[in-house]
Residue frames as a rotation matrix with the C-alpha (Angstrom) as fourth column:
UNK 1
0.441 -0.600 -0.667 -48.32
-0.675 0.269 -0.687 40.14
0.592 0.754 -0.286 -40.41
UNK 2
-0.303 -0.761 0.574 -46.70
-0.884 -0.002 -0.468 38.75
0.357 -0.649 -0.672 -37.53
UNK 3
-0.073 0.612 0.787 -49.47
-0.683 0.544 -0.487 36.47
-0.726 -0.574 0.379 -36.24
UNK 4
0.958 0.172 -0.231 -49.63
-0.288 0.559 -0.777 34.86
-0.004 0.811 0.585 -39.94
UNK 5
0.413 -0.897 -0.160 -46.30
-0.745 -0.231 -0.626 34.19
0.524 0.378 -0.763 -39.45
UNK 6
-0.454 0.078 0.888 -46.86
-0.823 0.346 -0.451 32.83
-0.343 -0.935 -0.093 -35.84
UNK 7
0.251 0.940 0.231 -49.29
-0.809 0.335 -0.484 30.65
-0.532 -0.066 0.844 -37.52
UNK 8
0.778 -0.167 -0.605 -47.55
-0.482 0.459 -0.746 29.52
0.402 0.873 0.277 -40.59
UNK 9
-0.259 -0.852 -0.455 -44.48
-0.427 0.524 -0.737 28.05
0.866 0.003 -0.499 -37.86
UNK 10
-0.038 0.363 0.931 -46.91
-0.755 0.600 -0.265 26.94
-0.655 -0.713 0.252 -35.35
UNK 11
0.843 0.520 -0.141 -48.13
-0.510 0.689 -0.515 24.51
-0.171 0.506 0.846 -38.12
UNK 12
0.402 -0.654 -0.640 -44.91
-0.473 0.450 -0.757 23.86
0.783 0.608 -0.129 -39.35
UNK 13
-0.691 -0.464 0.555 -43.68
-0.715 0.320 -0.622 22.65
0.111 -0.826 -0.553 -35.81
UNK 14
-0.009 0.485 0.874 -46.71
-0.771 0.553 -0.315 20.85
-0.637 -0.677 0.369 -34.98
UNK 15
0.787 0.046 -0.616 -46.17
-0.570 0.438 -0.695 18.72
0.237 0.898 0.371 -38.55
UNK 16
0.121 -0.854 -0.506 -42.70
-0.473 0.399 -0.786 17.91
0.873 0.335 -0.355 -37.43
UNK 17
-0.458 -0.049 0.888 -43.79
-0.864 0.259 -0.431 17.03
-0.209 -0.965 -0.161 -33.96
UNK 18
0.450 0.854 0.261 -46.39
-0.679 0.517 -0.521 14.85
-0.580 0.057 0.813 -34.90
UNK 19
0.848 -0.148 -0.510 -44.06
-0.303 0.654 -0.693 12.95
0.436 0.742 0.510 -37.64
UNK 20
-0.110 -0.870 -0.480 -41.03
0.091 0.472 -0.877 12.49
0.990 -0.140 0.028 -35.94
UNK 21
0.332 0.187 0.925 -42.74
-0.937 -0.050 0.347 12.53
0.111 -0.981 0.158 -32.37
UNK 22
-0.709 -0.417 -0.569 -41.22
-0.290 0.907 -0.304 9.31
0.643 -0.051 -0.764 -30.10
UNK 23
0.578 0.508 -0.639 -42.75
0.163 0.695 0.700 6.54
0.800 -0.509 0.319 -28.35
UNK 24
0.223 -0.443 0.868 -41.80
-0.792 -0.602 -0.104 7.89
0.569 -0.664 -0.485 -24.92
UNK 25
-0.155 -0.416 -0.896 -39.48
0.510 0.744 -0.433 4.74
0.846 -0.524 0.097 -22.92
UNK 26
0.631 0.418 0.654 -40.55
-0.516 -0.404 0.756 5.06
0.580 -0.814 -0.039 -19.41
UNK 27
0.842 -0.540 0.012 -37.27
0.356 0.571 0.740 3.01
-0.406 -0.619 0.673 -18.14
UNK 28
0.173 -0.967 0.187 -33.65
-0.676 0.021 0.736 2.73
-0.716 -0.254 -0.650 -18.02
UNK 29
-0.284 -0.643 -0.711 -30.94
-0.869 0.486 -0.092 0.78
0.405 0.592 -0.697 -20.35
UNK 30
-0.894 -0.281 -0.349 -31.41
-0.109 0.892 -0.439 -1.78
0.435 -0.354 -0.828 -17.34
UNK 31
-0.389 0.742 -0.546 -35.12
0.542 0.664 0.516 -2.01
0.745 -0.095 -0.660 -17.39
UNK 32
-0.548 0.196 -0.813 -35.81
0.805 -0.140 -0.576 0.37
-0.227 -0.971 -0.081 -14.43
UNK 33
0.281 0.641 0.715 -38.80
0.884 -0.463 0.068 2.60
0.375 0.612 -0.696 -14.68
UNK 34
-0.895 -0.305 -0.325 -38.47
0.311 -0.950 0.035 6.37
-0.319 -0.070 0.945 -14.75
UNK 35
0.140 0.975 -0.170 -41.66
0.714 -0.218 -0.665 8.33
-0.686 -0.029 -0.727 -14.41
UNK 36
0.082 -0.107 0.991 -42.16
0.927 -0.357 -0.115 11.08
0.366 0.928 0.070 -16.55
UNK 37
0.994 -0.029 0.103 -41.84
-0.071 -0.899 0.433 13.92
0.080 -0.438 -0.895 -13.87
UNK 38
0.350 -0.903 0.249 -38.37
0.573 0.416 0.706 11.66
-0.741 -0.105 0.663 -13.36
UNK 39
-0.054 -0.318 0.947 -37.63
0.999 -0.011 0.053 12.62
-0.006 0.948 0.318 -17.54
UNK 40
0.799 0.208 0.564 -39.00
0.318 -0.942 -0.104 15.95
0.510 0.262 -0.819 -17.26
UNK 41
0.823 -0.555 -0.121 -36.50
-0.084 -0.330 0.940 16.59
-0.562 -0.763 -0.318 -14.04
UNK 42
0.369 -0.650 0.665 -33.63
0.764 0.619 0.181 14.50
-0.529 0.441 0.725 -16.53
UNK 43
0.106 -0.047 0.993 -34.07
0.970 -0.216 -0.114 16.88
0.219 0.975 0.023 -19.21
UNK 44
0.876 0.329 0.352 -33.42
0.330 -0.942 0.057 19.99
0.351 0.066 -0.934 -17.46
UNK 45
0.643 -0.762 0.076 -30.13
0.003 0.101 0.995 19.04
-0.766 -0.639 0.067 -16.21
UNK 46
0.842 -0.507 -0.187 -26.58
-0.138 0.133 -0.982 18.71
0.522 0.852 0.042 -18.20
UNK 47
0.707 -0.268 -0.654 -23.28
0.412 0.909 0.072 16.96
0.575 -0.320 0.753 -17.43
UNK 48
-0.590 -0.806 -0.056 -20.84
0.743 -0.514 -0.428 19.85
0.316 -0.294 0.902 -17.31
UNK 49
-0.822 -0.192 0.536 -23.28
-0.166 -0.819 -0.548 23.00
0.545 -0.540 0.642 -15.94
UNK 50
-0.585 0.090 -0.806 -24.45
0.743 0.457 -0.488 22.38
0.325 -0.885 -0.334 -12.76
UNK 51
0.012 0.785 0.619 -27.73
0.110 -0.616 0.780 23.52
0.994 0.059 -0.094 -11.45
UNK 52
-0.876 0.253 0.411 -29.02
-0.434 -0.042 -0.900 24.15
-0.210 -0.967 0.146 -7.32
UNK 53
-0.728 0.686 0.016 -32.15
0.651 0.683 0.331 22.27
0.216 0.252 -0.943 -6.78
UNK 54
-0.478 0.429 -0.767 -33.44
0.368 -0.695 -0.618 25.53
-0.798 -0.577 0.174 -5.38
UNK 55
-0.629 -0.019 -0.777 -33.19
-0.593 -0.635 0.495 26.76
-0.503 0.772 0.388 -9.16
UNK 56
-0.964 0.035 -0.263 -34.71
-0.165 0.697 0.698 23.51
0.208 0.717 -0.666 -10.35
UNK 57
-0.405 0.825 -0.395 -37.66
0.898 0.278 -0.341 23.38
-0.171 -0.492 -0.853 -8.45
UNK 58
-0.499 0.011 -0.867 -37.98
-0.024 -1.000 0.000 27.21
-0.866 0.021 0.499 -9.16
UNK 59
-0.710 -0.158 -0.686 -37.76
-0.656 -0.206 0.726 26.69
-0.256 0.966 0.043 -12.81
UNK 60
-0.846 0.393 -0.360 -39.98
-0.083 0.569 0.818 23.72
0.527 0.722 -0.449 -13.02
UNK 61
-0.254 0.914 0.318 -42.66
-0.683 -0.402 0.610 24.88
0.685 -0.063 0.726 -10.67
UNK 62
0.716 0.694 -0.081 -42.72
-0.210 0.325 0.922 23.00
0.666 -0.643 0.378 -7.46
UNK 63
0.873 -0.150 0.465 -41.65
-0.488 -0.315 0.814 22.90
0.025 -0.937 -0.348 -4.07
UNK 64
-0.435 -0.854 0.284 -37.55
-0.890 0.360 -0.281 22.72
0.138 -0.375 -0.917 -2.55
UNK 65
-0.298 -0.072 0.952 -39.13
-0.648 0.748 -0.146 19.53
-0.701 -0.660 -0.269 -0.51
UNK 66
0.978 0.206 0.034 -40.75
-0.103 0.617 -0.780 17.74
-0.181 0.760 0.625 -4.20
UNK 67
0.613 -0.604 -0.510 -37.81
-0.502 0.200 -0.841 18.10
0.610 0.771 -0.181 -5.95
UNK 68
-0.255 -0.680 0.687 -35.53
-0.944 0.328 -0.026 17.17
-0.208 -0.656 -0.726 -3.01
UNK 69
0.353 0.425 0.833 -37.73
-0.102 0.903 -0.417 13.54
-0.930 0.062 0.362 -3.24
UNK 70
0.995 -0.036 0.094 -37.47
0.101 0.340 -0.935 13.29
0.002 0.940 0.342 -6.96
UNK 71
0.349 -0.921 -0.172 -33.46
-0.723 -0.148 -0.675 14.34
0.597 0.359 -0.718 -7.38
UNK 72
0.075 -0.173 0.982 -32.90
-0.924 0.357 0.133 11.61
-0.374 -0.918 -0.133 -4.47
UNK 73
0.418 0.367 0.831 -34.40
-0.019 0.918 -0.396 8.76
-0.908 0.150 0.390 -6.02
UNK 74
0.942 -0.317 -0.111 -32.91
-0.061 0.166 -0.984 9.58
0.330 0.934 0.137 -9.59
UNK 75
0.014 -0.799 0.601 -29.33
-0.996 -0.066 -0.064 10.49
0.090 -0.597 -0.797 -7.15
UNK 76
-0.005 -0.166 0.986 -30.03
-0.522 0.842 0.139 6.70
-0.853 -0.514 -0.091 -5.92
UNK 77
0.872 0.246 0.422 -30.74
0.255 0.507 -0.823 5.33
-0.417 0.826 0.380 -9.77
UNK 78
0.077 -0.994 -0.082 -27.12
0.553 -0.026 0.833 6.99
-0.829 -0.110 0.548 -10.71
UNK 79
0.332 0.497 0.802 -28.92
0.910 -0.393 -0.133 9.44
0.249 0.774 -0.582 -13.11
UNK 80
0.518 0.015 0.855 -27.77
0.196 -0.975 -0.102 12.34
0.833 0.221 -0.508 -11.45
UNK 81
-0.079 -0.878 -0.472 -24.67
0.708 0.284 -0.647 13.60
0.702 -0.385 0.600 -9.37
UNK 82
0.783 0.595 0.185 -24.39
0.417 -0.721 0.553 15.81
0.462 -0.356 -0.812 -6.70
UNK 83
-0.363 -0.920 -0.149 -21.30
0.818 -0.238 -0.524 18.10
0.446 -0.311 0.839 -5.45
UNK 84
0.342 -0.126 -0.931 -20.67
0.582 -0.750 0.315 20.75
-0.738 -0.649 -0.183 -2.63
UNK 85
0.982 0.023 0.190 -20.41
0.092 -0.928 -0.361 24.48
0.168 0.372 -0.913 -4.23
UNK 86
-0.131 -0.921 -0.367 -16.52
0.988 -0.091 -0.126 24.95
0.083 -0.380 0.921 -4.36
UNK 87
-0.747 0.013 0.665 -17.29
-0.381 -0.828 -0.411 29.29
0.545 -0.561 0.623 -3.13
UNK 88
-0.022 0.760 0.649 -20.54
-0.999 -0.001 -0.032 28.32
-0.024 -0.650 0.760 -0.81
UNK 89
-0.975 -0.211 -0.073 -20.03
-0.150 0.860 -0.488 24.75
0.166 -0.465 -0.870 1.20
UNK 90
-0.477 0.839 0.263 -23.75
-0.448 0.025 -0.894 24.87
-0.756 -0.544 0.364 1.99
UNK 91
0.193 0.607 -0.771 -24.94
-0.887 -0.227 -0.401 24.86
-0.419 0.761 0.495 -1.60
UNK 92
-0.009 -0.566 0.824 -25.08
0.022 0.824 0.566 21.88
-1.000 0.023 0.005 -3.34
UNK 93
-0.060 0.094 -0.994 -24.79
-0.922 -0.387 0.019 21.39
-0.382 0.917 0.110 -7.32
UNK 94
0.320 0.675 0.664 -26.73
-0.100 0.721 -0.685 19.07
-0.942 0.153 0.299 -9.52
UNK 95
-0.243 -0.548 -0.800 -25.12
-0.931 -0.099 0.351 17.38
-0.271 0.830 -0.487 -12.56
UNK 96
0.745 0.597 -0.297 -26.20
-0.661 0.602 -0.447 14.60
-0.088 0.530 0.844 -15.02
UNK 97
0.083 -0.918 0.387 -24.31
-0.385 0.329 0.862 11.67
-0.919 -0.220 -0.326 -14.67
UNK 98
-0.871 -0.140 -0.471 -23.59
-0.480 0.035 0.877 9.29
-0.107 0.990 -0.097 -18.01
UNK 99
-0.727 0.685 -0.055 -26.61
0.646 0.654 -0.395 7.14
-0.234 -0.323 -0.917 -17.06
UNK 100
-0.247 0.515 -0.821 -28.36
0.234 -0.790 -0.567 10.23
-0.940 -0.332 0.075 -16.73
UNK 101
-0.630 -0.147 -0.763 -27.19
-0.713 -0.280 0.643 11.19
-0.308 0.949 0.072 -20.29
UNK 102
-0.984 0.179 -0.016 -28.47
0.132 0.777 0.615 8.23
0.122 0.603 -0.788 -21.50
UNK 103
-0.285 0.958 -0.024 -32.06
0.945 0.276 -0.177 8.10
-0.163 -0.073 -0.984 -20.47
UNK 104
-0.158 0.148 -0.976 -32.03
-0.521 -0.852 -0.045 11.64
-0.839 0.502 0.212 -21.70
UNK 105
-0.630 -0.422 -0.653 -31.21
-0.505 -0.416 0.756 10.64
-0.590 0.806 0.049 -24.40
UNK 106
-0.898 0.377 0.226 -33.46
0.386 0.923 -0.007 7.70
-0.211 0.081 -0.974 -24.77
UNK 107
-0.514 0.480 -0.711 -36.51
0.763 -0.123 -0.635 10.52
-0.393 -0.868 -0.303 -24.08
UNK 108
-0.972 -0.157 -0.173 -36.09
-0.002 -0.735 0.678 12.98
-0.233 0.659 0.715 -26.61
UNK 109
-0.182 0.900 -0.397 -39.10
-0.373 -0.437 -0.818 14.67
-0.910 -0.001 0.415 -27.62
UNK 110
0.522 -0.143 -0.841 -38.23
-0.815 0.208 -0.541 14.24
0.252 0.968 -0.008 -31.56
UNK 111
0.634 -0.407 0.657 -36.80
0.250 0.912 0.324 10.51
-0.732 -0.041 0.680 -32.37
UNK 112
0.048 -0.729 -0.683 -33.80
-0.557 -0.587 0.587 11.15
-0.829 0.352 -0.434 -34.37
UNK 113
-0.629 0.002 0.777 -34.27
0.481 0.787 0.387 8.12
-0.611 0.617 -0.496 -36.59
UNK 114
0.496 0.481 0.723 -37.50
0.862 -0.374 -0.342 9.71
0.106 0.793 -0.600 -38.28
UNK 115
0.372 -0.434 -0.820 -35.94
-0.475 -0.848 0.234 13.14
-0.797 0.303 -0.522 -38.25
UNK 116
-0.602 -0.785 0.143 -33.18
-0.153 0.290 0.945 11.29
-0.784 0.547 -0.295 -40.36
UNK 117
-0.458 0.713 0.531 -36.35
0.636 0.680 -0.365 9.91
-0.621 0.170 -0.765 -42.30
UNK 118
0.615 0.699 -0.365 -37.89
0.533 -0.710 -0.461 12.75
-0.581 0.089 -0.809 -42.91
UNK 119
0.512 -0.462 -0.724 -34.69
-0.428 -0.868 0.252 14.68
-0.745 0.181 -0.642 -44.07
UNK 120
-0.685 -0.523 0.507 -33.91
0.297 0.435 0.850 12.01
-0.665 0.733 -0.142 -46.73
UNK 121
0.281 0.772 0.570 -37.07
0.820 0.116 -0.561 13.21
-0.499 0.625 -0.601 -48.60
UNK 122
0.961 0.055 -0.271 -35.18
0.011 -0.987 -0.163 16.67
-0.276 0.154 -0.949 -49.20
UNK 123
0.455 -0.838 0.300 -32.29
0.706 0.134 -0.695 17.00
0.542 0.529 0.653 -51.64
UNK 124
0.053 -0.748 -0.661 -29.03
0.927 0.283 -0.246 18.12
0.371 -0.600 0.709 -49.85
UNK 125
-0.881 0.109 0.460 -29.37
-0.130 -0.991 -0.014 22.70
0.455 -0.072 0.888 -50.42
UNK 126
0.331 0.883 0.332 -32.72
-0.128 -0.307 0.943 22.14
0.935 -0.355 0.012 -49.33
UNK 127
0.668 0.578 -0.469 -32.00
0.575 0.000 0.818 20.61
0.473 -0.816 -0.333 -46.16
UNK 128
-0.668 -0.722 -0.180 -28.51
0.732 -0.593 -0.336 22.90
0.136 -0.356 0.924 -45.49
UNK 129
-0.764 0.267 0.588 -30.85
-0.023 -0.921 0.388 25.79
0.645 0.283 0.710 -46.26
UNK 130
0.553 0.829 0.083 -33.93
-0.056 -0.062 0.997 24.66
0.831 -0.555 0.013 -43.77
UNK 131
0.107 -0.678 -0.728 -31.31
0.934 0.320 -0.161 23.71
0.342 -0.662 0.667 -41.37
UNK 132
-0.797 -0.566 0.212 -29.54
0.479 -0.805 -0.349 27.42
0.369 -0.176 0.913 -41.41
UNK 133
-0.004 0.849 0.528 -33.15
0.002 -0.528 0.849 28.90
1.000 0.005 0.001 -40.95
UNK 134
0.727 0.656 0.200 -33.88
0.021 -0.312 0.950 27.18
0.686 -0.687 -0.241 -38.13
UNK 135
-0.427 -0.817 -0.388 -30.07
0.864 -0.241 -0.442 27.60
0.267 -0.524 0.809 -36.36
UNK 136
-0.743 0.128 0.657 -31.67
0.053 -0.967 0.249 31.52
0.667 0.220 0.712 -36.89
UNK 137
0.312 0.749 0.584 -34.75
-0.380 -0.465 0.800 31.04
0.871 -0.472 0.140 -35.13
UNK 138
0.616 0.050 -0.786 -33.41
0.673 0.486 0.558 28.80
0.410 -0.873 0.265 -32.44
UNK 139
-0.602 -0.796 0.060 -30.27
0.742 -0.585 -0.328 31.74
0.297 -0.153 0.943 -31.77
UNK 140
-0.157 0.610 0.776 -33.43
-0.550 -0.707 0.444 34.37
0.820 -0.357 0.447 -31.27
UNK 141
0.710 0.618 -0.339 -35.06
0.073 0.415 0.907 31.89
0.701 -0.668 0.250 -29.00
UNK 142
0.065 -0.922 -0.382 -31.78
0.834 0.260 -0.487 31.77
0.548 -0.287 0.785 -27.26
UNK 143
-0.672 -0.243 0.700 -31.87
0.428 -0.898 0.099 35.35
0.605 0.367 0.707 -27.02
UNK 144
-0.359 0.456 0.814 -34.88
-0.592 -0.786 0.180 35.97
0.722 -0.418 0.552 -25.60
UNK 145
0.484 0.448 -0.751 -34.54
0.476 0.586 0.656 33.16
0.734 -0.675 0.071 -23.00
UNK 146
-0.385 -0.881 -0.275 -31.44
0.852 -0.225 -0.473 35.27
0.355 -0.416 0.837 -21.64
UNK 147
-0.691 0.329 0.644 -33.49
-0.384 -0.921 0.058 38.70
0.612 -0.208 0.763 -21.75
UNK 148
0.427 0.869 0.249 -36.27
-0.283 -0.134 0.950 36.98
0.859 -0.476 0.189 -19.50
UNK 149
0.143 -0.224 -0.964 -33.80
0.923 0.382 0.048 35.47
0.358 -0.896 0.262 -17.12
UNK 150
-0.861 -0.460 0.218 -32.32
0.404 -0.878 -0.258 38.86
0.310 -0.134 0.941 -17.13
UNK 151
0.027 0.979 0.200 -36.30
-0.150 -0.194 0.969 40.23
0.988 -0.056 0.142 -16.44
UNK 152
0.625 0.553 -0.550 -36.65
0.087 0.651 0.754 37.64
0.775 -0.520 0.359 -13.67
UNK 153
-0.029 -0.675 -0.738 -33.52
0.994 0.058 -0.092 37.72
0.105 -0.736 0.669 -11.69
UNK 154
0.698 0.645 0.312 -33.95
0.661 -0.747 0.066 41.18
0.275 0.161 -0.948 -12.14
């Protein structure tokens, strides 16, 4: 039962990926390129909770001394801030600046225009009702990203 289930929202994701998928910008507001390890690095950050690059490089699978190179150069593009740990001076913490925000925002997996596009084809209960659904599955996902950190950190 479960796997037909798996199946029947694998499809349904890969439908809405594929229709409202963006033309990935590979620059800045002001024309400067931004690789796509650059975006991928963008998109794991956020303005107000501050990561360690230790964790970041953890989390996205390659070495303290890569990321150190990549958070530099995006540090030197004004994409991303850096502050001293206010309990551990040693540590530093990584935050998105508004730049930053932006070319997030620019990056997005899903283009919000067709989303919008798409959700005019559906009368107003329909989309309140597909909406609430997927609030539901994304709150599980939620859920069981917390039980694996909880796993991992152990």
């Amino acid at each position: 039962m479960l796997y037909s289930q798996s199946q029947r929202f694998l499809g349904a994701y890969v439908a809405i990926y594929l229709a409202c998928h963006r033309q990935h910008l590979r620059s800045d507001e002001g024309g400067n390129p931004i690789t796509a390890h650059q975006a991928s690095v963008l998109d794991h950050l956020d303005a107000t909770r501050a990561t360690t690059l230790s964790k970041l490089a953890e989390h996205m699978g390659v070495g303290r001394s890569t990321m150190s190179i990549t958070v530099a150069r995006l540090m030197r593009g004004g994409y991303i801030a850096r502050r001293r740990d206010k309990v551990d001076r040693r540590k530093s913490e990584l935050t998105l600046t508004p730049a930053g925000m932006r070319v997030r925002e620019q990056n997005t997996v899903l283009d919000p225009a067709l989303m919008n596009t798409m959700f005019r084809l559906m009368r107003a209960e329909e989309l309140e009702e597909s909406l609430a659904a997927i609030d539901r599955v994304a709150n599980c996902a939620r859920i069981l990203l917390r039980q694996r950190k909880r796993r991992r950190d152990g």
